[in-house]
DOBA-67567 format. One record per atom (N, C-alpha, C): atom name; residue number from 1; y, z, x; residue in one letter; chain. Coordinates in nm, 3 decimals, padded with zeros to 5 digits. Layout:
residues N
SITE   atom    nr        py        pz        px   rest   kette
SITE     CA   NUM         Y         Z         X      A       A
...
END
This chain:
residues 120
SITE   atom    nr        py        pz        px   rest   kette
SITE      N     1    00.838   -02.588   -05.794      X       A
SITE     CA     1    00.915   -02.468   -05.764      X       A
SITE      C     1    00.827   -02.356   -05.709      X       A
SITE      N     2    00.710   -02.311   -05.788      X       A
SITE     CA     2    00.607   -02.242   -05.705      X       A
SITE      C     2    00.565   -02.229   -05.556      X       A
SITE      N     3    00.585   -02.372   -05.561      X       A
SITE     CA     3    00.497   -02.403   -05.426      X       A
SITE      C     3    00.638   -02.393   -05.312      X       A
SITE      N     4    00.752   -02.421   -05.368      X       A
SITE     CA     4    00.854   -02.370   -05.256      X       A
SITE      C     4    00.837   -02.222   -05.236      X       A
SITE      N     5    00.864   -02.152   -05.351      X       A
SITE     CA     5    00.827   -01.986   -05.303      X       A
SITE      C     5    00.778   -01.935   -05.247      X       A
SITE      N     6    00.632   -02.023   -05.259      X       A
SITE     CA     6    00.544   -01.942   -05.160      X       A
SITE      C     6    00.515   -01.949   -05.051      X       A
SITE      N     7    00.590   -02.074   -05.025      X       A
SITE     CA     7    00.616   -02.164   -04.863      X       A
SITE      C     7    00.716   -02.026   -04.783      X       A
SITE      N     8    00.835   -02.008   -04.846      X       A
SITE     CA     8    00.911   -01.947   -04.810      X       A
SITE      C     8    00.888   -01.796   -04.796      X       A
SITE      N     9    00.801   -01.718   -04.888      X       A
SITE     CA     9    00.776   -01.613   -04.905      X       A
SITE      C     9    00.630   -01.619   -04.734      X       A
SITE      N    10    00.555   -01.706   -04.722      X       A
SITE     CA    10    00.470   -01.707   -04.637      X       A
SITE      C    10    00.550   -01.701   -04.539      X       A
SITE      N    11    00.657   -01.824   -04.504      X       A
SITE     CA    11    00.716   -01.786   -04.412      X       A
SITE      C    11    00.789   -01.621   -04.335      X       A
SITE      N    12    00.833   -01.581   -04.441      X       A
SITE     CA    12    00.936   -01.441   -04.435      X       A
SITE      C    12    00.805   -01.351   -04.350      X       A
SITE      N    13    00.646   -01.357   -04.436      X       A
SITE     CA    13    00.591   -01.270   -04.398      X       A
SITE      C    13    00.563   -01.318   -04.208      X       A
SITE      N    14    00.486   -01.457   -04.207      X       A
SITE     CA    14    00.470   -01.438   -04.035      X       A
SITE      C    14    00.599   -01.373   -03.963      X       A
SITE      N    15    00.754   -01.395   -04.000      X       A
SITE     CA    15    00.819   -01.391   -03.932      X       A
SITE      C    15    00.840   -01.213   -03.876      X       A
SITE      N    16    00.799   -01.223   -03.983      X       A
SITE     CA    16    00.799   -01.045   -03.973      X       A
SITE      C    16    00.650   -00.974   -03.858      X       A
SITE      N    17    00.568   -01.046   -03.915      X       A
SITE     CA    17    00.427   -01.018   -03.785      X       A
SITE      C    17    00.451   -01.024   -03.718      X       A
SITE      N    18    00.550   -01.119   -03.618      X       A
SITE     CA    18    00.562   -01.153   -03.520      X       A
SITE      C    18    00.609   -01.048   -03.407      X       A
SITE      N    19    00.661   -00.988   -03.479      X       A
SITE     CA    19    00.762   -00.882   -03.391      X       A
SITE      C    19    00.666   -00.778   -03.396      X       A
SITE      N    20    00.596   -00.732   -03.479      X       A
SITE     CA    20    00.492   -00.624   -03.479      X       A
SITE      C    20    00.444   -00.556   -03.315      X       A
SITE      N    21    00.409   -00.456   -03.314      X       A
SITE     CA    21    00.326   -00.410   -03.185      X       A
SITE      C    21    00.232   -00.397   -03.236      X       A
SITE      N    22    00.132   -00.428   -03.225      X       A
SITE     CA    22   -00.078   -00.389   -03.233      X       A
SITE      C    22   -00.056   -00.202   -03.242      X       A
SITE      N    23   -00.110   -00.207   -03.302      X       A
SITE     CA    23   -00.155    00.000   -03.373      X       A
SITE      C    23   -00.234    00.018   -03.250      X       A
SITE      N    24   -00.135    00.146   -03.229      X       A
SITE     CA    24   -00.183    00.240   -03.130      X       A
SITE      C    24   -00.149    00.195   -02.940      X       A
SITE      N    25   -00.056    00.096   -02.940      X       A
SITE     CA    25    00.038    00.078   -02.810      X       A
SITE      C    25    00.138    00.092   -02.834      X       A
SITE      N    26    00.200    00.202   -02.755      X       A
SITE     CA    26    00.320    00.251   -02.774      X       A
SITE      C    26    00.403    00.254   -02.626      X       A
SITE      N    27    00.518    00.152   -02.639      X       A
SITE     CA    27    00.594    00.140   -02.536      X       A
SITE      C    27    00.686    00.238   -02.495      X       A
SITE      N    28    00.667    00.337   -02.387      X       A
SITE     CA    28    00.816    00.441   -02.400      X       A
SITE      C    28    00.887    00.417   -02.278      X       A
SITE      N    29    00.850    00.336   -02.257      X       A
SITE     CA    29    00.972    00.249   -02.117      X       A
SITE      C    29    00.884    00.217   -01.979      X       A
SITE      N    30    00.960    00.188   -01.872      X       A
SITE     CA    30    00.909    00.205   -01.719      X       A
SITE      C    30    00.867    00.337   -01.692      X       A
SITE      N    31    00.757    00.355   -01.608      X       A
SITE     CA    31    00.737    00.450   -01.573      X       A
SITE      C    31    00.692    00.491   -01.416      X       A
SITE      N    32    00.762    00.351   -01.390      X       A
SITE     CA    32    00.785    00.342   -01.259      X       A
SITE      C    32    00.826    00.446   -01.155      X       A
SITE      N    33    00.867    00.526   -01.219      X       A
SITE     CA    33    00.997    00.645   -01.139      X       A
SITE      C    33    00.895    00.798   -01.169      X       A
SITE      N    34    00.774    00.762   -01.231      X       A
SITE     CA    34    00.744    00.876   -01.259      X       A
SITE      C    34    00.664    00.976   -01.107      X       A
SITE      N    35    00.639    01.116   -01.142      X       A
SITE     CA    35    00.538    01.166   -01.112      X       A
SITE      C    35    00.411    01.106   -01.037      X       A
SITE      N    36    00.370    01.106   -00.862      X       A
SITE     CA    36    00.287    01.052   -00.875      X       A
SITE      C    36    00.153    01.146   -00.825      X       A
SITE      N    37    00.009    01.129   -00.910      X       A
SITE     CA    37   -00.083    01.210   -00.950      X       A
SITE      C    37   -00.222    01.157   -00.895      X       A
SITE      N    38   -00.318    01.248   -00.810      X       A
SITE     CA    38   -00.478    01.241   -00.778      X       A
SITE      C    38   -00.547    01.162   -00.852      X       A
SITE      N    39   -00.505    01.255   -00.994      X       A
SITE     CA    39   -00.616    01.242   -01.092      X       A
SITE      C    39   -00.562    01.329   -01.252      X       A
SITE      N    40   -00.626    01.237   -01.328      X       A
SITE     CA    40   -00.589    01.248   -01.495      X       A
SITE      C    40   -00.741    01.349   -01.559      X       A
SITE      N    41   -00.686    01.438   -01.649      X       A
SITE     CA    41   -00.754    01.474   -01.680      X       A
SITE      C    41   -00.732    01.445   -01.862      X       A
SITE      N    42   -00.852    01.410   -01.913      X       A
SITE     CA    42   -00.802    01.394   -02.091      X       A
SITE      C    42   -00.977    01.426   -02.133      X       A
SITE      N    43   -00.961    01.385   -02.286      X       A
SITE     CA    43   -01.052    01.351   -02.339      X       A
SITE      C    43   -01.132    01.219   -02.417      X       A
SITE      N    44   -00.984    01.170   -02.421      X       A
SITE     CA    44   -00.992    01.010   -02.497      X       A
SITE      C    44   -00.878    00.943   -02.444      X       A
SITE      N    45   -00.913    00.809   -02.461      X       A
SITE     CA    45   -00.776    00.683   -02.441      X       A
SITE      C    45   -00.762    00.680   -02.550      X       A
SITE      N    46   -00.619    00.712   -02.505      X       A
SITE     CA    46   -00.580    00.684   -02.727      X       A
SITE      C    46   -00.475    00.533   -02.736      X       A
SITE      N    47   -00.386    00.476   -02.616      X       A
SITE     CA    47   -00.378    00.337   -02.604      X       A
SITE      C    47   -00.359    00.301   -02.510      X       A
SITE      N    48   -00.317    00.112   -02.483      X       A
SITE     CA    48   -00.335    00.125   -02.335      X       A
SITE      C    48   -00.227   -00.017   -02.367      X       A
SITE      N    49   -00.169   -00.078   -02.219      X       A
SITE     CA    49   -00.075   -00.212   -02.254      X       A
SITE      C    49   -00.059   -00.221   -02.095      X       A
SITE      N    50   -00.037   -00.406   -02.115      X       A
SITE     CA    50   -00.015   -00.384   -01.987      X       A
SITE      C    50    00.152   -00.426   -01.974      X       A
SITE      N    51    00.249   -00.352   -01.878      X       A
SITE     CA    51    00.348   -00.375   -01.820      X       A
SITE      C    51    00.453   -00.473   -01.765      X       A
SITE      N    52    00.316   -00.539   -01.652      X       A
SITE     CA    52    00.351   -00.627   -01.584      X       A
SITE      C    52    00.234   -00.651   -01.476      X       A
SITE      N    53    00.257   -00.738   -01.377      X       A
SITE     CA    53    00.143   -00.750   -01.278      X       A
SITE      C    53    00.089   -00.664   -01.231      X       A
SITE      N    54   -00.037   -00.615   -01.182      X       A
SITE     CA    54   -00.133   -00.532   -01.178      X       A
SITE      C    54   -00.124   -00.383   -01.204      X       A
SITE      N    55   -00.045   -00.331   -01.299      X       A
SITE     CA    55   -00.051   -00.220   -01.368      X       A
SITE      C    55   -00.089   -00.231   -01.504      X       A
SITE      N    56   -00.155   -00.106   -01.570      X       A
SITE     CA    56   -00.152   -00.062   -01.666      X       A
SITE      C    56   -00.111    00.040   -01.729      X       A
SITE      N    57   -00.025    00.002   -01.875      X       A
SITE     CA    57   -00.014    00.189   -01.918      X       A
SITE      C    57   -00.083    00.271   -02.046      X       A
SITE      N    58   -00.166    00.378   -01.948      X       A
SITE     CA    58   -00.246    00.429   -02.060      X       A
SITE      C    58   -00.141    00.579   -02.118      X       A
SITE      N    59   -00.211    00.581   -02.255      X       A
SITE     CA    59   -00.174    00.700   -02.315      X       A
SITE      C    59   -00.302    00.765   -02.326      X       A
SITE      N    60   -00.323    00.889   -02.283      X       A
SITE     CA    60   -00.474    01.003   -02.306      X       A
SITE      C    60   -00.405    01.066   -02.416      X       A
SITE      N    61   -00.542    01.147   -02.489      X       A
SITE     CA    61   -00.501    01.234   -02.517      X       A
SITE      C    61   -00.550    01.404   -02.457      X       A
SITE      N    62   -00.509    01.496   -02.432      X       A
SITE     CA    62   -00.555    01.633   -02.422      X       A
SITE      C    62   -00.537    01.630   -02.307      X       A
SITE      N    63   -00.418    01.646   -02.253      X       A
SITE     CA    63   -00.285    01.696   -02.290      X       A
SITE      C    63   -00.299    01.517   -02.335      X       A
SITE      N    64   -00.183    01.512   -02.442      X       A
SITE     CA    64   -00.109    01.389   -02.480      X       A
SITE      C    64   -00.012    01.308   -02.350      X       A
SITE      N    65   -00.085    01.290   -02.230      X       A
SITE     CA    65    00.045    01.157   -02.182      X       A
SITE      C    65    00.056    01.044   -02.153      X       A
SITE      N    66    00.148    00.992   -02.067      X       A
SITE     CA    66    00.103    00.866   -02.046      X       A
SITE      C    66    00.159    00.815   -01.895      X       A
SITE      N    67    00.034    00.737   -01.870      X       A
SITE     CA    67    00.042    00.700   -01.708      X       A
SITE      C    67    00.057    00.583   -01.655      X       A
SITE      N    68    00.110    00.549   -01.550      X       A
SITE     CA    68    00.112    00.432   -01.508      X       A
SITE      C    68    00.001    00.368   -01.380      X       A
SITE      N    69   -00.057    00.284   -01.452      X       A
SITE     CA    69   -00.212    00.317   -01.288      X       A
SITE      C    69   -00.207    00.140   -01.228      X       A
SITE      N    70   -00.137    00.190   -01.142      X       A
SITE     CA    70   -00.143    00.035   -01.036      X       A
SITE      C    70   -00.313   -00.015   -00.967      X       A
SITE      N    71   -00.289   -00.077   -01.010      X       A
SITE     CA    71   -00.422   -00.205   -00.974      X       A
SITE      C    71   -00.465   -00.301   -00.909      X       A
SITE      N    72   -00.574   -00.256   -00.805      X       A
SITE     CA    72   -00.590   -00.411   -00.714      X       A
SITE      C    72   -00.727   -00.477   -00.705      X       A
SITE      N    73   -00.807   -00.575   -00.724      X       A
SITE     CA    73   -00.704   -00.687   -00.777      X       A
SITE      C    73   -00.584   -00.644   -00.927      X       A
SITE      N    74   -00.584   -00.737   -00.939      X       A
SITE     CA    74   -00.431   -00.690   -01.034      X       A
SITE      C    74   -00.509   -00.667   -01.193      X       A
SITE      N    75   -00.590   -00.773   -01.187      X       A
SITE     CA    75   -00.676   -00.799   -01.323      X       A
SITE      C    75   -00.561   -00.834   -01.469      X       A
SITE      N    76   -00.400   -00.838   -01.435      X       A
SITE     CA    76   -00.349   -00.899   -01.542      X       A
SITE      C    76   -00.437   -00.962   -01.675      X       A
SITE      N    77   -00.458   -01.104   -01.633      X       A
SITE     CA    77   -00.482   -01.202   -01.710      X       A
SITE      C    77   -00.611   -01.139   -01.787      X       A
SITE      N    78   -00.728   -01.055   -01.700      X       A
SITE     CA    78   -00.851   -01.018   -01.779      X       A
SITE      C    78   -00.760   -00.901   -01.874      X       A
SITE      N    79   -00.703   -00.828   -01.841      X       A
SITE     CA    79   -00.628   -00.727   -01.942      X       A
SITE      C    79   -00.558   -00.802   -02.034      X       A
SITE      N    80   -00.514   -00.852   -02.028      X       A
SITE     CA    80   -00.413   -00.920   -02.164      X       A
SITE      C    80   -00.552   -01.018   -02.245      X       A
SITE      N    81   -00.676   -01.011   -02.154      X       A
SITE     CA    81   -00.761   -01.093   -02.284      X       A
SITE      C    81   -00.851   -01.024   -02.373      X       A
SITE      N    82   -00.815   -00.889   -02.315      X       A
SITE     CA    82   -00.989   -00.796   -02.371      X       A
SITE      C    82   -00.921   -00.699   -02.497      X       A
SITE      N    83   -00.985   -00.664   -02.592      X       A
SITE     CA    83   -00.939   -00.605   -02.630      X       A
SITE      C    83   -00.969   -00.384   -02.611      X       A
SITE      N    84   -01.002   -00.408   -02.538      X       A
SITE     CA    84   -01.115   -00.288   -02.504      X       A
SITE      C    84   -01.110   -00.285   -02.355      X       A
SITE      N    85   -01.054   -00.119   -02.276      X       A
SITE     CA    85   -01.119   -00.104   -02.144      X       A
SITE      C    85   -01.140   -00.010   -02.122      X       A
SITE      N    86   -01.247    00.015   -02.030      X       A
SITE     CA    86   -01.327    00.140   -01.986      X       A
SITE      C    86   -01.282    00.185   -01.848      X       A
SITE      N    87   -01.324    00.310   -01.829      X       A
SITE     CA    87   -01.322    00.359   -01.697      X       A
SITE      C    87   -01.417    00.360   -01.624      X       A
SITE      N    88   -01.448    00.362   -01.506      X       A
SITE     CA    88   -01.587    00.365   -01.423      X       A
SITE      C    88   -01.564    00.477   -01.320      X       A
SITE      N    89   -01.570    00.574   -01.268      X       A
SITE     CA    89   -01.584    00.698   -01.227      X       A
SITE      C    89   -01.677    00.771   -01.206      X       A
SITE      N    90   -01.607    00.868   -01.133      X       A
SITE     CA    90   -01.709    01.045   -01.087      X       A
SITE      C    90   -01.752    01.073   -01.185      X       A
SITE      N    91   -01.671    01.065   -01.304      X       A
SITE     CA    91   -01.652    01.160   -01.434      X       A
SITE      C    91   -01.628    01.113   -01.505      X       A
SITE      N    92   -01.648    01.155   -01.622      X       A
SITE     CA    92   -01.634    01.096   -01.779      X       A
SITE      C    92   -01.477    01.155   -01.835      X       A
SITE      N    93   -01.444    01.269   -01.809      X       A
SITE     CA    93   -01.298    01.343   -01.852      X       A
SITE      C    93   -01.205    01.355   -01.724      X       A
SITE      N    94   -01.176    01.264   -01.617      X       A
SITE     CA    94   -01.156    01.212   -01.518      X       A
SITE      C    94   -01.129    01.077   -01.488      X       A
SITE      N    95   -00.984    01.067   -01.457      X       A
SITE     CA    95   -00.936    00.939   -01.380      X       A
SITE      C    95   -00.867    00.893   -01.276      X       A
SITE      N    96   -00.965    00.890   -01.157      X       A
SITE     CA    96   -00.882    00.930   -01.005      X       A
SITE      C    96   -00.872    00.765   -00.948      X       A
SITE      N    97   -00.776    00.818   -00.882      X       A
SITE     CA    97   -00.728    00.730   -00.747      X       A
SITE      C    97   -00.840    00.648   -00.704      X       A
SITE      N    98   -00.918    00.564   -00.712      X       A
SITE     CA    98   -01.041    00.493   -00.652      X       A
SITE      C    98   -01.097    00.445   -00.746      X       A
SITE      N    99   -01.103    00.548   -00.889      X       A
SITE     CA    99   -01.187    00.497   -00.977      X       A
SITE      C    99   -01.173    00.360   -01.024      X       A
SITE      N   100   -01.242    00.286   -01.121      X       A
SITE     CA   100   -01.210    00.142   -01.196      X       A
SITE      C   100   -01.234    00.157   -01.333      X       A
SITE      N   101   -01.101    00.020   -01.359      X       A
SITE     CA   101   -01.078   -00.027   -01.522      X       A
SITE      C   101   -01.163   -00.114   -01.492      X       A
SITE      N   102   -01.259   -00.102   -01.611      X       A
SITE     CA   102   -01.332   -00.231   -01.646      X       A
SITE      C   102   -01.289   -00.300   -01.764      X       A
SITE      N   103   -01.229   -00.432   -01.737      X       A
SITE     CA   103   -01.182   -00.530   -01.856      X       A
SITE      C   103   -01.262   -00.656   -01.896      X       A
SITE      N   104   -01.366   -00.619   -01.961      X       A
SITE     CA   104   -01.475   -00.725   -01.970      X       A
SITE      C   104   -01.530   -00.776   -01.849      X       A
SITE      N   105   -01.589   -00.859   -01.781      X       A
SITE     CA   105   -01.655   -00.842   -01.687      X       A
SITE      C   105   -01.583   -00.802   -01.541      X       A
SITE      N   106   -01.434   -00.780   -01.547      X       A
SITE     CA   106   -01.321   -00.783   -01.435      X       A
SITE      C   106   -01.329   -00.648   -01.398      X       A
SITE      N   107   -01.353   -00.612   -01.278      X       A
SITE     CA   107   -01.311   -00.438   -01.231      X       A
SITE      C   107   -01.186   -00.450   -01.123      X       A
SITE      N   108   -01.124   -00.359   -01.150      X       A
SITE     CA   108   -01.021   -00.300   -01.073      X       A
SITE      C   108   -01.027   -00.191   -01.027      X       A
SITE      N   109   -00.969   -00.158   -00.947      X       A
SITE     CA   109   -00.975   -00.031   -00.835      X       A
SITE      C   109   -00.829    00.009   -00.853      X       A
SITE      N   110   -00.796    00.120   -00.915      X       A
SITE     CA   110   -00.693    00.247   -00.964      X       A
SITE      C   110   -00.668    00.226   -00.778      X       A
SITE      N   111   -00.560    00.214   -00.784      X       A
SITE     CA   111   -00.446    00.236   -00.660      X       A
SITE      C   111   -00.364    00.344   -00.651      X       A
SITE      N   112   -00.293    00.383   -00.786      X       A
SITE     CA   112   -00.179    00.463   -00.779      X       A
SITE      C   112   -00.178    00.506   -00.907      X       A
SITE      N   113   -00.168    00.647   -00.971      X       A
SITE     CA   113   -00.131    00.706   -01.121      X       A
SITE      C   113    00.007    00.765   -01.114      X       A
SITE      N   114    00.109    00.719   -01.200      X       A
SITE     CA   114    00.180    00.745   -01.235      X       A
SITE      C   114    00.233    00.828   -01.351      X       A
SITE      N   115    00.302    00.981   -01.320      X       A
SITE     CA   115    00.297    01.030   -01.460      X       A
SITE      C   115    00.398    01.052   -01.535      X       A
SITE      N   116    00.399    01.066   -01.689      X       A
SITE     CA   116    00.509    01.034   -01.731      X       A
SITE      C   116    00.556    01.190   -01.747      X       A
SITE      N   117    00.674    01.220   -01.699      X       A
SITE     CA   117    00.682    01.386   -01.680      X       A
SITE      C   117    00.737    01.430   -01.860      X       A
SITE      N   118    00.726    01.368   -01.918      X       A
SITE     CA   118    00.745    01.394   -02.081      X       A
SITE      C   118    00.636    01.394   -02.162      X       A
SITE      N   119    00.571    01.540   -02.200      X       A
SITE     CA   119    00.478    01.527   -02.302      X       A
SITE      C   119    00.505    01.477   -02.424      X       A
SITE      N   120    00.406    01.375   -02.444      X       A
SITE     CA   120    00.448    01.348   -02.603      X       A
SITE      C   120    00.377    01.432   -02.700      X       A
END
């Protein structure tokens, strides 16, 4: 009888992980339609996800928003494997049009920033 419980109780819990989002990606829709922008100014990446094919969406913080930055090559597949990405730039509190995501050894070249006209 134990050992059913805990079969079942294990089960309940993955089922529940499953659906989870990872801490600190926060989906607030397409942002396809947004605002489109030079250059980001923040202080930190506070999360990041990717969309769909060669975009990413970051959240900064200072001001708090979040952008949509089209990407070529697309670097998908290196984004969905890394857990960690950097910027490569002019600037350190700066994220322009030219600059690159680095996703483990993969760079991309920022095409397009998209902004989300809603501060969070």
């Amino acid at each position: 009888m134990p050992r059913i419980c805990i079969s079942v109780v294990a089960g309940l819990i993955l089922s529940a992980c499953a659906g989870l989002t990872p801490t600190g990606v926060h989906d607030t829709g397409d942002l396809s339609d947004g605002e489109a922008v030079d250059q980001i100014r923040f202080t930190h990446l506070v999360s990041w996800h990717v969309p769909g094919e060669g975009r990413v969406q970051v959240e900064v913080a200072n001001p708090r928003r979040q952008y949509l930055l089209k990407l070529e090559p697309t670097c998908t597949f290196a984004l969905r494997e890394v857990e960690e990405i950097r910027f490569d730039g002019r600037s350190s509190r700066h994220i322009a049009i030219g600059d690159s995501i680095v996703a483990g050894r993969n760079r991309c070249r920022i095409t397009e920033i998209l902004s989300n006209k809603e501060k969070l």
